[in-house]
C-alpha positions in Angstrom: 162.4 46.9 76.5 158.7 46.2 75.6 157.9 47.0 79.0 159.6 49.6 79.6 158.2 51.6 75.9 154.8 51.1 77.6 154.1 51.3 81.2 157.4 53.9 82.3 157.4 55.7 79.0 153.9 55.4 77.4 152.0 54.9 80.7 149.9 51.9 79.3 150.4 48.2 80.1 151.4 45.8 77.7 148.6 43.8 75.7 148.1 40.0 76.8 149.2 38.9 73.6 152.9 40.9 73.4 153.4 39.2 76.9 152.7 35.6 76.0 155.6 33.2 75.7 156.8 32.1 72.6 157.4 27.9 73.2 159.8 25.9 71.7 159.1 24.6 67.9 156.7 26.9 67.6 156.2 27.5 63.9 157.5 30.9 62.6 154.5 31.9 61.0 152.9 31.5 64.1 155.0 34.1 65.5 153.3 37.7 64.4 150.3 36.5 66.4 152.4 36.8 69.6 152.9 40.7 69.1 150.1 42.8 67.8 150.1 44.2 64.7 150.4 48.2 66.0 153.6 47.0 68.0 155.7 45.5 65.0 156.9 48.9 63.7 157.2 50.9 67.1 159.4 47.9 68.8 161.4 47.4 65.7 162.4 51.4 65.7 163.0 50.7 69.3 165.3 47.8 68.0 167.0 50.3 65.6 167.8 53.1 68.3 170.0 50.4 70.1 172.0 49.5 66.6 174.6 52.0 67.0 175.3 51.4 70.3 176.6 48.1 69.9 177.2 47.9 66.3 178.2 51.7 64.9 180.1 52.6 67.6 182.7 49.9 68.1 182.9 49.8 64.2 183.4 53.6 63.5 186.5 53.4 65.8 188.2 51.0 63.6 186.6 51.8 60.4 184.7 54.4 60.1 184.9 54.3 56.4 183.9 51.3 55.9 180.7 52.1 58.5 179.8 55.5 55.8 179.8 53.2 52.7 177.7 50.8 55.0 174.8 53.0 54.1 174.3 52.3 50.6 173.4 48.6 51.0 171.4 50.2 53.7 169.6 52.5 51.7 169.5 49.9 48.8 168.0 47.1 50.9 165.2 50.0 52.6 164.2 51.2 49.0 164.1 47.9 47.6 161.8 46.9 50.4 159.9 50.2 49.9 159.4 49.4 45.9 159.1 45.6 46.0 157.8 44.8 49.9 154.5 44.5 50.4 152.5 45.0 53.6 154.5 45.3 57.2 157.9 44.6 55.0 156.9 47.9 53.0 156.5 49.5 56.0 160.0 48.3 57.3 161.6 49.4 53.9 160.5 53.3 55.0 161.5 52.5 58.5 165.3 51.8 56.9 165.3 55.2 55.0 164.8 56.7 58.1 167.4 54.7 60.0 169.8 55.4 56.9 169.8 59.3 57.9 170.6 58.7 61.3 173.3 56.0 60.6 175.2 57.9 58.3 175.1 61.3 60.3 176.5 59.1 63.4 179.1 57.6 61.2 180.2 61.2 59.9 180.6 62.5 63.7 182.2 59.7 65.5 184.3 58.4 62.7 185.6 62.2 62.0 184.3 64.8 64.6 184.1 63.1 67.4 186.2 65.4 69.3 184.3 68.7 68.5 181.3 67.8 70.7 179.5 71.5 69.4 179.4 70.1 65.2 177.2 66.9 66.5 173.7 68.2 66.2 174.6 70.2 63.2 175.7 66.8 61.5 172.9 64.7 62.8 170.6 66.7 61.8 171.9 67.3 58.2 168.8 65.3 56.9 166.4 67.4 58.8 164.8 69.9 55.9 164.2 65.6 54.3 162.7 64.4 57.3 160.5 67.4 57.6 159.4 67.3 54.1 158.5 63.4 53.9 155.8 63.6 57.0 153.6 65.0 54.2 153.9 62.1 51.8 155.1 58.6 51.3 158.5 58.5 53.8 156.1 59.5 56.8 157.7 56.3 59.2 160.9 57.7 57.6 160.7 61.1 58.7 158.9 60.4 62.3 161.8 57.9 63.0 164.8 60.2 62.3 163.1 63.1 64.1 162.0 61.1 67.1 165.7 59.8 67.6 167.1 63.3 66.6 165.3 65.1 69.3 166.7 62.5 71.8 169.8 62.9 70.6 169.5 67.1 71.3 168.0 66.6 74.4 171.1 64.4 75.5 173.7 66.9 74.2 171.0 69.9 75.8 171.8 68.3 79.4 174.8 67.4 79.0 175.7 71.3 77.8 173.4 72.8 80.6 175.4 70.7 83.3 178.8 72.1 82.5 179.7 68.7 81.1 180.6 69.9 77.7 184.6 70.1 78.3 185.3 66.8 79.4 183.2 65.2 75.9 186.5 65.7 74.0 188.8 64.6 77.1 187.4 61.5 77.7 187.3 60.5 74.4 190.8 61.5 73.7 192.4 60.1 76.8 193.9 56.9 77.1 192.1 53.8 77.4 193.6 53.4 81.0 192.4 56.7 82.0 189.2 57.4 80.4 186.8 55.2 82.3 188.4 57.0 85.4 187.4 60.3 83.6 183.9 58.9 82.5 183.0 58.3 85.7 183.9 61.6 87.2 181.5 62.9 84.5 178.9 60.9 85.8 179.2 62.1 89.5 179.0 65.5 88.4 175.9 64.4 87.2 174.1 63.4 90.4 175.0 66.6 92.1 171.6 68.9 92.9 171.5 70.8 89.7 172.0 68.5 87.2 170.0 65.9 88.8 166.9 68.4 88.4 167.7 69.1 84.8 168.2 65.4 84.2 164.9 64.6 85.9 162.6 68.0 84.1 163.9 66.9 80.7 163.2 63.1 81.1 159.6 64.2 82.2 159.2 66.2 79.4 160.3 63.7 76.7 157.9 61.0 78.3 155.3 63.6 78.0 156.0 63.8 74.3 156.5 60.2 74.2 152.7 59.9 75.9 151.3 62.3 73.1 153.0 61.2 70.0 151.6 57.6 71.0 147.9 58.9 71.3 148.5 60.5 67.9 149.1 57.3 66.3 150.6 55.9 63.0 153.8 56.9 62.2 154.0 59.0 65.3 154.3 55.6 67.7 157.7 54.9 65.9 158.5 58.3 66.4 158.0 57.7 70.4 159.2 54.8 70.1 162.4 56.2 68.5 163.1 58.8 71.4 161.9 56.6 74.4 164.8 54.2 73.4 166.9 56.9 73.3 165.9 57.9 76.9 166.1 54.6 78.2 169.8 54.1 76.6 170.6 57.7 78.3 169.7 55.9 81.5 171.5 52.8 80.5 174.7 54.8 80.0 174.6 57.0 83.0 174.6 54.0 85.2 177.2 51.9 82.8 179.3 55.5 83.6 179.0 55.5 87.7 179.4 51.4 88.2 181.1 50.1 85.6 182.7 53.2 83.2 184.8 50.4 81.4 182.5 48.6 79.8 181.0 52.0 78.1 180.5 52.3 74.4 181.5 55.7 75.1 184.7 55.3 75.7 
């Protein structure tokens, strides 16, 4: 993943020191030296991005209750961090708010909406006017987290809407679990016809463009490209999960 963030999405090569190899019995306070400083907070975002996928999503389906009350030790746990932490961990606790938003607006879709592919923007993005208004002030890792991974998650729903795709969100996720891989993976051929493809391939360019610039701007704006180059590379991820093996799909 560490590779991927910087020489397909940021167009710089790792640094020496986030390549080296961590031996055996090597003390953990040795450890921070093997990743630079500037990389701790962009590859834990990138960490975060991937937490739904293997942890929200299977859990929403059987409890999605249980998943929305997940946020308050969330959120408890990030501001305590935030008050108490010092350094890097501060840092971290303002990451958390910012994952907080996006946890709890995934939990709200999938657990409850998750058939009415048109409300999931609207309820991702119900902690947008927050994230806006904390750039300006202390929740600035907050905000650039939750809007980095919030325009991934409109640019996915963007292509999939353009494409036609739209109709068979709800079918697949309604149909049996015998018959939707079948139906996930006729999605996902529809995808590589000429059209598509071309959409698929302007948007990608366009978000590692914006991926390239927020990383130049520095600051809170690397987790912020951090944030939605995960997303793209999980987009990618999923596509090819859909086409050679639609079973194994946390979509489904």
């Amino acid at each position: 993943m560490d590779n991927f963030l910087h020489i397909q999405v940021l167009g710089v090569p790792p640094t020496l020191s986030s390549r080296s190899t961590v031996l055996p019995g090597t003390p953990i306070a040795a450890l921070p030296a093997a990743i630079p400083a500037a990389a701790v907070l962009p590859l834990t975002a990138a960490l975060l991005v991937t937490v739904p996928v293997f942890l929200q999503a299977p859990w929403v389906r059987t409890g999605p209750m249980g998943a929305v009350l997940f946020t308050l030790p969330l959120m408890a746990l990030a501001l305590l961090l935030e008050r108490r932490g010092q350094g890097r961990w501060q840092q971290l606790g303002v990451l958390l708010v910012g994952f907080s938003g996006s946890w709890l607006g995934g939990c709200l879709f999938w657990g409850w909406f998750r058939l009415h592919p048109v409300m999931h923007l609207p309820i991702e993005a119900f902690a947008l006017p927050l994230a806006v208004a904390g750039l300006g002030g202390r929740w600035r890792l907050a905000g650039a987290f939750y809007l980095g991974a919030l325009l991934g998650t409109a640019s996915t729903d963007g292509v999939i809407a353009a494409a036609g795709l739209m109709d068979l969100w709800p079918r697949v996720l309604n149909a049996p679990l015998a018959e939707a891989p079948l139906l996930l993976q006729t999605a996902a051929i529809q995808v590589l016809h000429p059209w598509p493809m071309a959409l698929i391939g302007l948007t990608a360019s366009l978000l590692v463009l914006i991926c390239r610039r927020l990383w130049v701007l520095g600051g809170p704006w690397r987790v912020a490209a951090a944030a939605l180059g995960t997303t793209l590379a999980v987009d990618a991820l999923f596509l090819g999960a859909a086409l050679l093996a639609p079973q194994l799909s946390g979509l489904i």
